[in-house]
C-alpha positions in Angstrom: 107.1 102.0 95.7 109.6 104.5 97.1 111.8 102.2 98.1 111.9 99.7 95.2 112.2 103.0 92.8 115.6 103.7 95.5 116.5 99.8 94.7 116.1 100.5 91.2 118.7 103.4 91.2 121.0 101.7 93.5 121.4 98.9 91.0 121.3 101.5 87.8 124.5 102.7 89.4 126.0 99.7 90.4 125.5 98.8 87.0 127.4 102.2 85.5 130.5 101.8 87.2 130.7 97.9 87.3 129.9 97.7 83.9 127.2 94.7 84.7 124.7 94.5 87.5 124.7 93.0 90.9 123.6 89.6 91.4 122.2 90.0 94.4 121.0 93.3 96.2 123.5 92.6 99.4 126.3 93.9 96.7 124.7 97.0 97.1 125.7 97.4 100.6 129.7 97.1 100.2 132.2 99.2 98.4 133.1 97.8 95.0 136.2 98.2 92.6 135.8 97.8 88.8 138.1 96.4 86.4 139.8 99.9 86.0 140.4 99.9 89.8 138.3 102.6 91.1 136.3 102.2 94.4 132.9 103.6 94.5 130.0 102.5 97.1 128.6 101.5 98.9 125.3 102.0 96.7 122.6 101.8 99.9 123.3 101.6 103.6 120.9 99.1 103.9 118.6 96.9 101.9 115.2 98.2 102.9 112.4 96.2 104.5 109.5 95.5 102.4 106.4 97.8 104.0 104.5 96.3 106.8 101.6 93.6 106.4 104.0 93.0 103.0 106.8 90.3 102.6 109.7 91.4 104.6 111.8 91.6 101.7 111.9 92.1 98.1 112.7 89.7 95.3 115.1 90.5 93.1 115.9 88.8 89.6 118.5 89.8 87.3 120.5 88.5 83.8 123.7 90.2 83.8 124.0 89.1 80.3 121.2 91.3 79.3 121.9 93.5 81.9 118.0 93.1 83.3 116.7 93.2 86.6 113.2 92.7 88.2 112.5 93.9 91.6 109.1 93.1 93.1 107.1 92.6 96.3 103.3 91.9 97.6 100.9 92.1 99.9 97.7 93.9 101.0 96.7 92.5 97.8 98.7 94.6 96.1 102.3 94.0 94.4 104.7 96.1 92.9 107.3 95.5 90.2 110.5 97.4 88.7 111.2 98.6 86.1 
């Protein structure tokens, strides 16, 4: 859960200084500049692995529109979702 909760954040802050959320989590790993210019990132070093005996990575579902995001992954019989 750690690690989608960091996910979470890292897209939460995309989101403040882009003014709309990622479309994918790899634009969480580069620098980006907003309309008014201003560099900030990168967000995460790295997407993170999902944990072991899980699926390798998580799934990730947003509407920039609504400015919405899911962020999930399973296994063990067990899944988590955010937020």
């Amino acid at each position: 859960q750690a690690d989608a909760r960091a996910l979470a954040s890292a897209v939460s802050i995309y989101g403040a200084h882009m003014g709309t959320i990622p479309t994918a989590l790899s634009q969480l790993t580069t620098v980006a500049t907003n309309s008014l210019g201003q560099s900030a990132g990168p967000f995460m070093a790295t997407i993170p692995s999902g944990p072991a005996n899980w699926n390798a990575t998580y799934t990730y579902s947003a509407d920039t529109t609504a400015g919405t995001f899911t962020i999930s992954n399973s296994g063990d019989g067990t899944s988590v979702s955010l937020p």
